[in-house]
PDB file of N, CA, C and O in Angstrom:
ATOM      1  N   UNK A   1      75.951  40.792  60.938  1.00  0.00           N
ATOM      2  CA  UNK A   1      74.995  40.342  61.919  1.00  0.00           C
ATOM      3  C   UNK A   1      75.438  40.884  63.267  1.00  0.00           C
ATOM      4  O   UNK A   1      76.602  40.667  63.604  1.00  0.00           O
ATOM      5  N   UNK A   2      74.661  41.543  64.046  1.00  0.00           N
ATOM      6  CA  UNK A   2      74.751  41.803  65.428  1.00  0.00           C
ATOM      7  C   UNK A   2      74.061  40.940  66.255  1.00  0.00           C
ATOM      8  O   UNK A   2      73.070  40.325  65.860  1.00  0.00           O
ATOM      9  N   UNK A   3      74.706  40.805  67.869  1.00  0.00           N
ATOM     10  CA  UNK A   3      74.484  40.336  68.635  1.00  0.00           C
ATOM     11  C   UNK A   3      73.951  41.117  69.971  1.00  0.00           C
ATOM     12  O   UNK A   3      73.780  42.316  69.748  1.00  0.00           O
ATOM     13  N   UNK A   4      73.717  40.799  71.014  1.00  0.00           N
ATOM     14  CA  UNK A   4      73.922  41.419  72.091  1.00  0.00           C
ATOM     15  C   UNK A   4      74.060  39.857  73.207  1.00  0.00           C
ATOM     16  O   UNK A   4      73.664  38.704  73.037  1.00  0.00           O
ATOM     17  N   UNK A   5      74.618  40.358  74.051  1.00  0.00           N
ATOM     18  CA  UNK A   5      74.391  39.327  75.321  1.00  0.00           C
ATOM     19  C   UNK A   5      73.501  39.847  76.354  1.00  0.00           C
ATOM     20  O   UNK A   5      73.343  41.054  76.538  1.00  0.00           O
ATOM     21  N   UNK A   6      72.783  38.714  77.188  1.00  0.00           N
ATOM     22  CA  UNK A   6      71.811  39.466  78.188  1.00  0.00           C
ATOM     23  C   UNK A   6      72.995  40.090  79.649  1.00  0.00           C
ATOM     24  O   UNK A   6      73.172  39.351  80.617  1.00  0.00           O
ATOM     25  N   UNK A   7      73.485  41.086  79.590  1.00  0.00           N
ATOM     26  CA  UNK A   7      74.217  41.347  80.838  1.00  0.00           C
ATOM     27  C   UNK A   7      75.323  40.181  81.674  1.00  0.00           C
ATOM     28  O   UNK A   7      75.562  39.807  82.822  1.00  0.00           O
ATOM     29  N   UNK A   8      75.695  39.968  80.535  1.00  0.00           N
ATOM     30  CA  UNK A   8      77.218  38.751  80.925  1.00  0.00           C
ATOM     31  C   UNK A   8      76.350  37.337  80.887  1.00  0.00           C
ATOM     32  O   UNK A   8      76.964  36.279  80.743  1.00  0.00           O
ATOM     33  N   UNK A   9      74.875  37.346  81.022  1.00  0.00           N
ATOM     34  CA  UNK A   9      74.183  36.002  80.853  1.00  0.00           C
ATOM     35  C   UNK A   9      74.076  35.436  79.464  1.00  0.00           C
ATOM     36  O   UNK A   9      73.075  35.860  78.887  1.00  0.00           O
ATOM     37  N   UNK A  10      75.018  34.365  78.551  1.00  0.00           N
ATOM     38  CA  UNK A  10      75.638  34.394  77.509  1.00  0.00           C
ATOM     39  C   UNK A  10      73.999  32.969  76.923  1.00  0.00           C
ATOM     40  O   UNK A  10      73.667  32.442  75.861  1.00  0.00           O
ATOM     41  N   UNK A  11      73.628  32.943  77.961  1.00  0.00           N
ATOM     42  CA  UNK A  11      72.008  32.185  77.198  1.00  0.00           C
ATOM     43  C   UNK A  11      71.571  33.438  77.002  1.00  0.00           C
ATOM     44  O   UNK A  11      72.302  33.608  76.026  1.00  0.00           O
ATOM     45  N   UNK A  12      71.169  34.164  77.067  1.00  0.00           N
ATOM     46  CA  UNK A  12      70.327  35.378  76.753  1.00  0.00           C
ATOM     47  C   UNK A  12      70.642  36.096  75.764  1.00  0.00           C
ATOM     48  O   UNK A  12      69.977  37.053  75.367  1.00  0.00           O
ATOM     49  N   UNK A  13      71.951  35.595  75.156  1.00  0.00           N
ATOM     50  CA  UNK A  13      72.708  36.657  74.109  1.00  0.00           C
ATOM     51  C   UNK A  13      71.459  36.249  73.058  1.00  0.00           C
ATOM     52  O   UNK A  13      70.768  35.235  73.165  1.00  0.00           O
ATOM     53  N   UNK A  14      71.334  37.282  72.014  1.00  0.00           N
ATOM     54  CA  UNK A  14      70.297  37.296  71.050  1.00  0.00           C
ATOM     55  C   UNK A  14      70.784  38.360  69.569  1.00  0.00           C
ATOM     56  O   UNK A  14      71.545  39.326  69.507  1.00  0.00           O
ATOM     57  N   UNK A  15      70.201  37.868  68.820  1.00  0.00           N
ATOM     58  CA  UNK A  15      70.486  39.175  67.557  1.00  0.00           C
ATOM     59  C   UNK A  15      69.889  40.045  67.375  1.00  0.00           C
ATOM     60  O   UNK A  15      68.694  39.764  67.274  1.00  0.00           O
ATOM     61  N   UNK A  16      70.234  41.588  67.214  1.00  0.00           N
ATOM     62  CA  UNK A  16      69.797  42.405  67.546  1.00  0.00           C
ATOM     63  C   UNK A  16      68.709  42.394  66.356  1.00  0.00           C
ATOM     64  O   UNK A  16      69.044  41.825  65.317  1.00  0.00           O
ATOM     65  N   UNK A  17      67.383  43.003  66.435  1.00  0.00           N
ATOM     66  CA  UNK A  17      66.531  43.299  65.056  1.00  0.00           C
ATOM     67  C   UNK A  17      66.266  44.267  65.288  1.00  0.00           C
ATOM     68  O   UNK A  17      65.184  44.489  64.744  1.00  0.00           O
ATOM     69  N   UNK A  18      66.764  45.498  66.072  1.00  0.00           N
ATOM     70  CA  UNK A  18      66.466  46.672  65.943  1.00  0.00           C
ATOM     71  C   UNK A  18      67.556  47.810  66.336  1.00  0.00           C
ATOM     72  O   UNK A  18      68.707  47.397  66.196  1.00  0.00           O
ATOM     73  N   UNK A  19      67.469  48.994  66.742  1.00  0.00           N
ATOM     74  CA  UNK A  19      68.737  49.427  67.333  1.00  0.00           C
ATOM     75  C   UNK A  19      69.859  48.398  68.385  1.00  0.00           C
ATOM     76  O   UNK A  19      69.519  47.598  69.256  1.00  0.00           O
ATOM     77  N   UNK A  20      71.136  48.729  67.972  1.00  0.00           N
ATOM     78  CA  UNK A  20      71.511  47.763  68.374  1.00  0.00           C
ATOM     79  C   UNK A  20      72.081  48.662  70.131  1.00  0.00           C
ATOM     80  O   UNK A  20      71.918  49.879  70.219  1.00  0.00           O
ATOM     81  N   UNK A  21      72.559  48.048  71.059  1.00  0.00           N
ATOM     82  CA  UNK A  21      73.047  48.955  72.320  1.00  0.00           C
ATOM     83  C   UNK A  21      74.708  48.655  71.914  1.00  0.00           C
ATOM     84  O   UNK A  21      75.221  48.047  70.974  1.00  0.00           O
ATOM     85  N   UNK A  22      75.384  49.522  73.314  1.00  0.00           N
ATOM     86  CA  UNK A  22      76.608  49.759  72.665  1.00  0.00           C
ATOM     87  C   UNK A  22      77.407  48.906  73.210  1.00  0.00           C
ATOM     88  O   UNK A  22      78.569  49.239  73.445  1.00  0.00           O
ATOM     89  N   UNK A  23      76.993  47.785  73.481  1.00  0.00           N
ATOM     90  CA  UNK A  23      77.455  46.765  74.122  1.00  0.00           C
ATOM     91  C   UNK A  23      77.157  45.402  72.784  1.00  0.00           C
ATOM     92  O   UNK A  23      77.889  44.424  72.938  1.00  0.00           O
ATOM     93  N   UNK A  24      76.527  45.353  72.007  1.00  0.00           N
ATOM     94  CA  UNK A  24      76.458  44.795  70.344  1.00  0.00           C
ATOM     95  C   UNK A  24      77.578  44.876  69.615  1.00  0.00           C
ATOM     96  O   UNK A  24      78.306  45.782  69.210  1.00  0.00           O
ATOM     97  N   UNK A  25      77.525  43.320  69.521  1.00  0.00           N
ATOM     98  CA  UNK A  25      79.024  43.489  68.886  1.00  0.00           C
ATOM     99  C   UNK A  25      78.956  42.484  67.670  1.00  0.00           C
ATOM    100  O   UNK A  25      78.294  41.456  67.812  1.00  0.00           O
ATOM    101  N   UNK A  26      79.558  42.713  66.578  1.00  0.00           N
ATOM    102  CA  UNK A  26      79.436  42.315  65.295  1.00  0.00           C
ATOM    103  C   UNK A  26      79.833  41.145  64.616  1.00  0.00           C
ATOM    104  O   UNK A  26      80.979  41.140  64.165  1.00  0.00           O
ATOM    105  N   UNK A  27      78.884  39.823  64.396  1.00  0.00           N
ATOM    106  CA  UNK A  27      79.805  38.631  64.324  1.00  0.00           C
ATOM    107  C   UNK A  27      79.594  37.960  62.520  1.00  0.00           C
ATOM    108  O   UNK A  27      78.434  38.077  62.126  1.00  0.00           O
ATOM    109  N   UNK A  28      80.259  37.523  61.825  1.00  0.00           N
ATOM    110  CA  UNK A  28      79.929  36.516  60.470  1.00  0.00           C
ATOM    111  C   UNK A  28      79.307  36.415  60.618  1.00  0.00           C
ATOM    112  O   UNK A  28      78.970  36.089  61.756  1.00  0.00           O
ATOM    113  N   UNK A  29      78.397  36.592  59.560  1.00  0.00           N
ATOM    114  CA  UNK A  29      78.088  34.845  59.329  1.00  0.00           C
ATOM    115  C   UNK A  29      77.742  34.331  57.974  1.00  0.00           C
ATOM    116  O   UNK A  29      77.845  35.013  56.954  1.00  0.00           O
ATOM    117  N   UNK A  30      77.306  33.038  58.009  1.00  0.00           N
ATOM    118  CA  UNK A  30      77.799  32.295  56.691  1.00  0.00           C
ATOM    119  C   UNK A  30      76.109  31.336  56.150  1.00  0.00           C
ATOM    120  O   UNK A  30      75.840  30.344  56.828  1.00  0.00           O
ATOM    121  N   UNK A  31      75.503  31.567  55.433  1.00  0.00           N
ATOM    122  CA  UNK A  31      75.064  30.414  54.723  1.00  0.00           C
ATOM    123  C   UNK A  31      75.609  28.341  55.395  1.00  0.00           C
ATOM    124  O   UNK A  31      76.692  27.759  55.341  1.00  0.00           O
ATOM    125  N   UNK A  32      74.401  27.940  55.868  1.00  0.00           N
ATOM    126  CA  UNK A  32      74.749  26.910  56.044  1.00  0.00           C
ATOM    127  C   UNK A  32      75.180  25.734  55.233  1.00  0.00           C
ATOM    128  O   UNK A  32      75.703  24.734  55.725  1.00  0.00           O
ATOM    129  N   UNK A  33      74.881  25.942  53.705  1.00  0.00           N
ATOM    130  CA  UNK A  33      75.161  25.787  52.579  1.00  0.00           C
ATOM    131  C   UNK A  33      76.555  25.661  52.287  1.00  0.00           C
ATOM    132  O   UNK A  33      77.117  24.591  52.055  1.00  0.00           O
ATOM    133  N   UNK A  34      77.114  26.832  52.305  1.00  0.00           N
ATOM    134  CA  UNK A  34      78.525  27.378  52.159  1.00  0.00           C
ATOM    135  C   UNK A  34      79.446  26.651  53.193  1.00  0.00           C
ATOM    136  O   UNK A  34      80.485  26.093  52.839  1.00  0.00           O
ATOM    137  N   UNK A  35      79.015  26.685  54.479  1.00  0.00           N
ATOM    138  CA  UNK A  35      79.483  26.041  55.533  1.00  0.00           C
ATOM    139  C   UNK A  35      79.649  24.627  55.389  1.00  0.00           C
ATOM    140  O   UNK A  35      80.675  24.149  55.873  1.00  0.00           O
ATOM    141  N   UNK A  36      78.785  23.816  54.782  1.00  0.00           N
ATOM    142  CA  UNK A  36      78.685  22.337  54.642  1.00  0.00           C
ATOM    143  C   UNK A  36      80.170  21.966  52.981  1.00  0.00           C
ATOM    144  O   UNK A  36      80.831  20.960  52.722  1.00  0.00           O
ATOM    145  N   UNK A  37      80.107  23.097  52.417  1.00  0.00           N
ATOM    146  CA  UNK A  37      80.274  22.971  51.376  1.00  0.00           C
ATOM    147  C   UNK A  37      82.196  22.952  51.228  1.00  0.00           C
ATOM    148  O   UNK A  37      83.043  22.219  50.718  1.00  0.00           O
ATOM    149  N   UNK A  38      82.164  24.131  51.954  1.00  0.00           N
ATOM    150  CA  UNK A  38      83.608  24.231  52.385  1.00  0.00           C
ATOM    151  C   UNK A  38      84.227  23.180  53.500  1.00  0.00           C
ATOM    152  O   UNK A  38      85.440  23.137  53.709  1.00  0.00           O
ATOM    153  N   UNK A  39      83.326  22.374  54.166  1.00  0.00           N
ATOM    154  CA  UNK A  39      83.932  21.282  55.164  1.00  0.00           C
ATOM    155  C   UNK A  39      84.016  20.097  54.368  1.00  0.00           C
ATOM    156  O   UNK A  39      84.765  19.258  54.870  1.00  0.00           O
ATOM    157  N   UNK A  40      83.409  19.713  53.129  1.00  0.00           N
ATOM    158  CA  UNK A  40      83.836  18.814  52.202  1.00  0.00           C
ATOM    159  C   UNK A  40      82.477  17.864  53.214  1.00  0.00           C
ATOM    160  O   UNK A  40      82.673  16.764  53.731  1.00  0.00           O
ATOM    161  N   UNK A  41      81.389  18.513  53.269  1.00  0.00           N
ATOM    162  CA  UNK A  41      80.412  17.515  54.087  1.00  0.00           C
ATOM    163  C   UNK A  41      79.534  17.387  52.062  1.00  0.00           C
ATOM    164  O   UNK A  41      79.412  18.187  51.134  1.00  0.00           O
ATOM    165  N   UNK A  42      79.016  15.405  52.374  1.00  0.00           N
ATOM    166  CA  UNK A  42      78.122  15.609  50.904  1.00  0.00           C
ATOM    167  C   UNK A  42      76.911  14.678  52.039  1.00  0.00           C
ATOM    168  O   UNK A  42      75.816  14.415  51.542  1.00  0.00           O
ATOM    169  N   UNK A  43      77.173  14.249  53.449  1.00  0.00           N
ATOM    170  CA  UNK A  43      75.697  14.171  53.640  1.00  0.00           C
ATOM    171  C   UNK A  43      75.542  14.810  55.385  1.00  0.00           C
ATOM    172  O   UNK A  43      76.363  15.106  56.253  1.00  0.00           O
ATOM    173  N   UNK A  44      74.552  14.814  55.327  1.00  0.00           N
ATOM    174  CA  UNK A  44      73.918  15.385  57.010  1.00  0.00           C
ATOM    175  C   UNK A  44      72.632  14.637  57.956  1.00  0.00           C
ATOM    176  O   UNK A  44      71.446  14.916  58.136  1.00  0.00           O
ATOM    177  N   UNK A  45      73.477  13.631  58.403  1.00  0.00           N
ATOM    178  CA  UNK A  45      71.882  12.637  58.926  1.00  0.00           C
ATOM    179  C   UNK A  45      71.759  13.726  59.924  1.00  0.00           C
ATOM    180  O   UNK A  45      70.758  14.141  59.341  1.00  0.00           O
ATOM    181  N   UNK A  46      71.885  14.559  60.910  1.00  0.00           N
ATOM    182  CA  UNK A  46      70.841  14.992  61.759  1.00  0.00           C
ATOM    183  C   UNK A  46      71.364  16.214  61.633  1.00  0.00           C
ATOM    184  O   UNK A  46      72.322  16.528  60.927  1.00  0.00           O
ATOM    185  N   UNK A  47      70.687  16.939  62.366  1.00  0.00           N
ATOM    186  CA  UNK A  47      70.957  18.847  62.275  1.00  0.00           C
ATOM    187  C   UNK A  47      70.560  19.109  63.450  1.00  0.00           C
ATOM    188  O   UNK A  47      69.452  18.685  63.778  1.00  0.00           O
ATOM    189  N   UNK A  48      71.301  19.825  64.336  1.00  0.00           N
ATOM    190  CA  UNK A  48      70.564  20.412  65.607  1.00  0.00           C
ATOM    191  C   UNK A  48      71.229  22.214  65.605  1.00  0.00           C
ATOM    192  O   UNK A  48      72.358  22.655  65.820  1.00  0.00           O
ATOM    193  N   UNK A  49      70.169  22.760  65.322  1.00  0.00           N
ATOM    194  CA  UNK A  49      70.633  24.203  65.847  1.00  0.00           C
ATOM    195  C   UNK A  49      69.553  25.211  66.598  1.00  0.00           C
ATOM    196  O   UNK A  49      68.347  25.150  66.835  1.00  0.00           O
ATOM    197  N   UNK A  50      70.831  26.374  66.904  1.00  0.00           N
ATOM    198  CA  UNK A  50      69.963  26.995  67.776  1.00  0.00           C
ATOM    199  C   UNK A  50      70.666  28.686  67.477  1.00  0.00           C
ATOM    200  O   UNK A  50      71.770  29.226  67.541  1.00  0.00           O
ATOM    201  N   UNK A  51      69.329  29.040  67.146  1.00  0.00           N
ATOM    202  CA  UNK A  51      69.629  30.363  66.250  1.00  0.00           C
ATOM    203  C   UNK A  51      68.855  31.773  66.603  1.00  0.00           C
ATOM    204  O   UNK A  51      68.733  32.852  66.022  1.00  0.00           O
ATOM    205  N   UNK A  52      68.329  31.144  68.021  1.00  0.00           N
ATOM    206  CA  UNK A  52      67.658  32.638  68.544  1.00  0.00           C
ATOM    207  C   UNK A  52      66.634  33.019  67.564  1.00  0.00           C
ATOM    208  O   UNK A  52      66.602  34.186  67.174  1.00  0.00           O
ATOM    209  N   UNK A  53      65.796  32.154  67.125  1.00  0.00           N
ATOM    210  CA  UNK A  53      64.426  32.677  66.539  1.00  0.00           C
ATOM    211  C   UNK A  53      64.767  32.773  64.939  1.00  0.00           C
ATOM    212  O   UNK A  53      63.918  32.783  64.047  1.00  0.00           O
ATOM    213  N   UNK A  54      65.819  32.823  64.807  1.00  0.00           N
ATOM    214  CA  UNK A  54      66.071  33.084  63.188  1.00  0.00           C
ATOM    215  C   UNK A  54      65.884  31.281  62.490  1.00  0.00           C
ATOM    216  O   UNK A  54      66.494  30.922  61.482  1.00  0.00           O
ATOM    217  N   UNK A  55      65.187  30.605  63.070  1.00  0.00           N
ATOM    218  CA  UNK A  55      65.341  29.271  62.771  1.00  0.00           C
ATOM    219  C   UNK A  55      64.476  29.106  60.990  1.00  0.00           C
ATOM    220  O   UNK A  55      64.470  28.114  60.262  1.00  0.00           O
ATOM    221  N   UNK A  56      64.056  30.002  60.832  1.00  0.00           N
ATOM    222  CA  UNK A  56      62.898  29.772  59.994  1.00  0.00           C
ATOM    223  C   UNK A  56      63.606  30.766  58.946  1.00  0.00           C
ATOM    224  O   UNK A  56      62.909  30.788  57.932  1.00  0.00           O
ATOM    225  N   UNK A  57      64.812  31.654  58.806  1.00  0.00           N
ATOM    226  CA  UNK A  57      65.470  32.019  57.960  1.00  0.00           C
ATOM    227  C   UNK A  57      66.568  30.911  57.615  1.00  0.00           C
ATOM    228  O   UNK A  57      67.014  30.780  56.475  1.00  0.00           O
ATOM    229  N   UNK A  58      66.949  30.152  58.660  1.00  0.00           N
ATOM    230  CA  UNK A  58      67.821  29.181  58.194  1.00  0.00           C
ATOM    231  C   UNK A  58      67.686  28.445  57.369  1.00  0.00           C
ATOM    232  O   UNK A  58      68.161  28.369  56.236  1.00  0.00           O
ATOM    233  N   UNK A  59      66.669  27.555  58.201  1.00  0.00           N
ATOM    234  CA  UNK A  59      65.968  26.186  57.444  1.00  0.00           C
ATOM    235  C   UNK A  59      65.352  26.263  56.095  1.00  0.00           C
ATOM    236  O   UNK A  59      65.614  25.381  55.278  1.00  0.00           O
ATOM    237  N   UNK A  60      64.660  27.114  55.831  1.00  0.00           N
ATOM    238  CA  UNK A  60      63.759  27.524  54.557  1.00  0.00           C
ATOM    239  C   UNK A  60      65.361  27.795  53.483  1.00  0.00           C
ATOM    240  O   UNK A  60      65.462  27.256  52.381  1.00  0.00           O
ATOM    241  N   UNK A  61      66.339  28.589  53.997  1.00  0.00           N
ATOM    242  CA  UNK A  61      67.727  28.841  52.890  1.00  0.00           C
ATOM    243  C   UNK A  61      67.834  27.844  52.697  1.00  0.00           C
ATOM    244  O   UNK A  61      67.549  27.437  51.571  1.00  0.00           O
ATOM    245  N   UNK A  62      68.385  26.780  53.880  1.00  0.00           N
ATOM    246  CA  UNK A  62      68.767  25.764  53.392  1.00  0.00           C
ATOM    247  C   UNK A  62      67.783  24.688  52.930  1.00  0.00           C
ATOM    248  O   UNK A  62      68.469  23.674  53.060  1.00  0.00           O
ATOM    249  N   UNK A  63      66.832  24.372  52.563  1.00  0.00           N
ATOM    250  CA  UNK A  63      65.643  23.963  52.080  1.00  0.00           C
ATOM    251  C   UNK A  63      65.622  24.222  50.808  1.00  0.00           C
ATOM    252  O   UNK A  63      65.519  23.267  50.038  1.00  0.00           O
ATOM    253  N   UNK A  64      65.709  25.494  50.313  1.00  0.00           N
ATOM    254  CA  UNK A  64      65.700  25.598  49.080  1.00  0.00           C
ATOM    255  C   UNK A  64      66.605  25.673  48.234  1.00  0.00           C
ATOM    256  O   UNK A  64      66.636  25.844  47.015  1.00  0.00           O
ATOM    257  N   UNK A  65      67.730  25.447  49.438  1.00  0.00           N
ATOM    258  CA  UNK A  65      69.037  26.376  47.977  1.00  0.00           C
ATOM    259  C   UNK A  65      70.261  24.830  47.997  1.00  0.00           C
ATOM    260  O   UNK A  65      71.224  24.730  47.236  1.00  0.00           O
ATOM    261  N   UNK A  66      69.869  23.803  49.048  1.00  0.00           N
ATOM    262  CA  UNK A  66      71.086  22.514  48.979  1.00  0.00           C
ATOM    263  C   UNK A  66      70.172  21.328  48.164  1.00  0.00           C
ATOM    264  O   UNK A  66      68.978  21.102  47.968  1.00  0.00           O
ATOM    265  N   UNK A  67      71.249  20.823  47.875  1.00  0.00           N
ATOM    266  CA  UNK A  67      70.316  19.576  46.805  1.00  0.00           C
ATOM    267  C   UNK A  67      69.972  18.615  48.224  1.00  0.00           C
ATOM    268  O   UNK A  67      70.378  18.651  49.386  1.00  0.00           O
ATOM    269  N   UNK A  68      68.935  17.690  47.416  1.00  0.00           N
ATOM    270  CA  UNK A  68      68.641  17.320  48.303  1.00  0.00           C
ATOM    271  C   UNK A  68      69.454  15.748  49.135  1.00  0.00           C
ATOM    272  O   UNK A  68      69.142  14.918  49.989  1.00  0.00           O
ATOM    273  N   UNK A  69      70.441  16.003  48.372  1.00  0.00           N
ATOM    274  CA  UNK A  69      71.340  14.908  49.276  1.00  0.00           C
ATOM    275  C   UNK A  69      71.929  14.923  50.447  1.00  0.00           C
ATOM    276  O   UNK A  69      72.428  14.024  51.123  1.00  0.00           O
ATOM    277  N   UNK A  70      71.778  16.356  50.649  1.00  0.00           N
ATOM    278  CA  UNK A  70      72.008  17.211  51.524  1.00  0.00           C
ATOM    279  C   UNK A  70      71.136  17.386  53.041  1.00  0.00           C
ATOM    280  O   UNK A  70      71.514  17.571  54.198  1.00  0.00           O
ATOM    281  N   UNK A  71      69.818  17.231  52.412  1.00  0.00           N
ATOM    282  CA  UNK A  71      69.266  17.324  53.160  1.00  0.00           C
ATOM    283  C   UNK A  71      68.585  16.291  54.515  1.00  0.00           C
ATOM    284  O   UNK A  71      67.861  15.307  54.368  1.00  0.00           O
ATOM    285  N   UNK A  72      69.084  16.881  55.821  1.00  0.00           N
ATOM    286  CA  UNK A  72      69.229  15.486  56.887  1.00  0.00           C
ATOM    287  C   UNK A  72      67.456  14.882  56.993  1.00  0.00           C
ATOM    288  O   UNK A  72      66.383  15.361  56.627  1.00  0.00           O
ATOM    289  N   UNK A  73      67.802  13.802  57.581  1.00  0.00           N
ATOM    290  CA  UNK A  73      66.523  12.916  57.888  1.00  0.00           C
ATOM    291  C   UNK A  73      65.958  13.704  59.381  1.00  0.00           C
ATOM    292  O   UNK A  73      64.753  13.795  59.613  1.00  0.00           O
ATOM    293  N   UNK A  74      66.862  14.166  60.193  1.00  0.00           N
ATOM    294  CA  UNK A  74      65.710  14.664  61.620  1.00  0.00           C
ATOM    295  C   UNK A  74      66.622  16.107  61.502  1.00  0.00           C
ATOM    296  O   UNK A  74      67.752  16.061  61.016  1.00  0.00           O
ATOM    297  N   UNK A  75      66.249  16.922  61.811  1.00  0.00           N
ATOM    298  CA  UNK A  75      66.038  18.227  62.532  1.00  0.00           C
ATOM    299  C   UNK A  75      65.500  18.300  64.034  1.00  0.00           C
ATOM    300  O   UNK A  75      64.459  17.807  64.469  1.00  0.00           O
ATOM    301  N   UNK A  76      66.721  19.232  64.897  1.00  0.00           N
ATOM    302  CA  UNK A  76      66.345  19.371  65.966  1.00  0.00           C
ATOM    303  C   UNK A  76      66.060  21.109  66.019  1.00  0.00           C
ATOM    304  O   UNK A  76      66.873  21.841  65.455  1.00  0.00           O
ATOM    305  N   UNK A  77      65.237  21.516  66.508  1.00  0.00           N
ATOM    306  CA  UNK A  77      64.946  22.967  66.802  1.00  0.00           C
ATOM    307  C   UNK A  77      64.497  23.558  67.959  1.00  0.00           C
ATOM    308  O   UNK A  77      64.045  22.740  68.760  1.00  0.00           O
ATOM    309  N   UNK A  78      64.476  24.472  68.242  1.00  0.00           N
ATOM    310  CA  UNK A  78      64.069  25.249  69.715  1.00  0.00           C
ATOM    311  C   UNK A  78      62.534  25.894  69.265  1.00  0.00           C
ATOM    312  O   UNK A  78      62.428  27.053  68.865  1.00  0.00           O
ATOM    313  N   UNK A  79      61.839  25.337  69.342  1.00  0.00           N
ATOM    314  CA  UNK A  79      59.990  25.879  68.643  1.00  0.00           C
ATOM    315  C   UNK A  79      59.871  27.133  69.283  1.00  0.00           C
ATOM    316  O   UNK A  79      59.491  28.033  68.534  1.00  0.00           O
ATOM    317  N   UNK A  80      60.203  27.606  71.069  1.00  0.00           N
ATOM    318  CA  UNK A  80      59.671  28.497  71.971  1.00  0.00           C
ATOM    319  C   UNK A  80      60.115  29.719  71.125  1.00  0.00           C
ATOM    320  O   UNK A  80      59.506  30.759  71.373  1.00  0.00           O
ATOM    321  N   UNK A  81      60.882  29.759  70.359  1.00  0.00           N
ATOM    322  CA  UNK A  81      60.999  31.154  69.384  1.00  0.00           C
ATOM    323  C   UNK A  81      60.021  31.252  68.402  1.00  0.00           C
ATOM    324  O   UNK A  81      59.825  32.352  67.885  1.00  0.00           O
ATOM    325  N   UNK A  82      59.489  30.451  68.120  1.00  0.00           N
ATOM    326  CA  UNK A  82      58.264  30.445  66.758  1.00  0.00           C
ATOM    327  C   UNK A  82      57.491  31.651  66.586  1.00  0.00           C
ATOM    328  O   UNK A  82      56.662  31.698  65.677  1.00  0.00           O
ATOM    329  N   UNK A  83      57.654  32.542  67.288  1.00  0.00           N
ATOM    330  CA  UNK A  83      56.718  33.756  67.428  1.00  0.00           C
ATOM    331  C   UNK A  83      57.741  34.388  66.706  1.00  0.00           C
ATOM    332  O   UNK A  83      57.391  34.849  65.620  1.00  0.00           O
ATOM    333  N   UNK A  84      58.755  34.509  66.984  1.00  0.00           N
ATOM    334  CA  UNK A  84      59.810  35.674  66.217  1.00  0.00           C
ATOM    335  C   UNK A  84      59.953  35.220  64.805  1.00  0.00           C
ATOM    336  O   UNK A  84      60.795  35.732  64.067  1.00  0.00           O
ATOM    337  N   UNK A  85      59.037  34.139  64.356  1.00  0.00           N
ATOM    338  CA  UNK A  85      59.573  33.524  62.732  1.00  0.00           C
ATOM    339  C   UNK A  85      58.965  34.305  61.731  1.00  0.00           C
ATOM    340  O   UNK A  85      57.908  34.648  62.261  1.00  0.00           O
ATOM    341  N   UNK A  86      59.005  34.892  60.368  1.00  0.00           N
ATOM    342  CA  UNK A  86      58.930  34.862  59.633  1.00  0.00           C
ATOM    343  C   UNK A  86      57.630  34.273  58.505  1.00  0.00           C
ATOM    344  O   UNK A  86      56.573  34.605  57.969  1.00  0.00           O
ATOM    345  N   UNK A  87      58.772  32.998  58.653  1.00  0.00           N
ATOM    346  CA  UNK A  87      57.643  32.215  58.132  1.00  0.00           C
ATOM    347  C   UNK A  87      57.545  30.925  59.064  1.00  0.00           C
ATOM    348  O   UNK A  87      58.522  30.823  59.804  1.00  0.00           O
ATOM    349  N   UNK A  88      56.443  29.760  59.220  1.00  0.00           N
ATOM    350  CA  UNK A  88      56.580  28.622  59.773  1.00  0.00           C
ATOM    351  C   UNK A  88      57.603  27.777  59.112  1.00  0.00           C
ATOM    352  O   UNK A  88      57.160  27.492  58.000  1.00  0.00           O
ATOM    353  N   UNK A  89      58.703  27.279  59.283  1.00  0.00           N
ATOM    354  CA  UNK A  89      59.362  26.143  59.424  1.00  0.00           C
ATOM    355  C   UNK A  89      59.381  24.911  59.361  1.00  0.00           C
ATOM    356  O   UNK A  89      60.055  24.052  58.793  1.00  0.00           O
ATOM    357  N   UNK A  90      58.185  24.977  60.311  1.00  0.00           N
ATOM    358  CA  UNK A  90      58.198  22.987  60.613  1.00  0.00           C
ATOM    359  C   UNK A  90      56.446  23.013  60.234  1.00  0.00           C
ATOM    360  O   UNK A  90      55.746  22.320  60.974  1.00  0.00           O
ATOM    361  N   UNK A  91      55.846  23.681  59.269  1.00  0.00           N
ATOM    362  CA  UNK A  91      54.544  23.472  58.833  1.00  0.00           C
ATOM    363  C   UNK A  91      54.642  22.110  57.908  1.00  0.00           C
ATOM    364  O   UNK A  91      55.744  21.575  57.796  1.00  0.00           O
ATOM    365  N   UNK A  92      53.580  21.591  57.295  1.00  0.00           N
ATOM    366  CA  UNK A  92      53.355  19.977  57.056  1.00  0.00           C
ATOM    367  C   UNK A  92      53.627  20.426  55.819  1.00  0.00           C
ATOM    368  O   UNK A  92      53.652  19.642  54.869  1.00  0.00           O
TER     369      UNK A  92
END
């Protein structure tokens, strides 16, 4: 996964989805799944993340792939990326 930052402004940092500049620099990453799994977590009452638009690759992985004991009662998300999604997320 690549990153970039907006010019030392570290809110602006974002993942690259296209050429990356030479200032992109290369970080993990992990399945939130895997992450819960290896911390010895078996429940999750709330979730808050913030993933620069990739929210709707997250949620949907983890949606389909953790049992559902797993799965928290509220979700917090950043919607103003919803344009960069994929698929909808938080549809009914």
């Amino acid at each position: 996964l690549m990153i970039e930052s907006g010019g030392g402004n570290l809110g602006a940092t974002h993942v690259v989805t296209g050429s990356a500049s030479a200032e992109a620099i290369k970080v993990p990453s992990l399945r939130l799944t895997r992450i819960l799994d290896e911390a010895g977590v078996t429940q999750v009452d709330s979730l808050k993340i913030d993933v620069e638009g990739f929210d709707d690759r997250v949620l949907i992985g983890f949606f389909r792939d953790a049992p559902p004991s797993l799965w928290p009662r509220a979700v917090v998300i950043e919607h103003l990326s919803q344009n960069e999604w994929q698929q909808d997320c938080i549809a009914d």
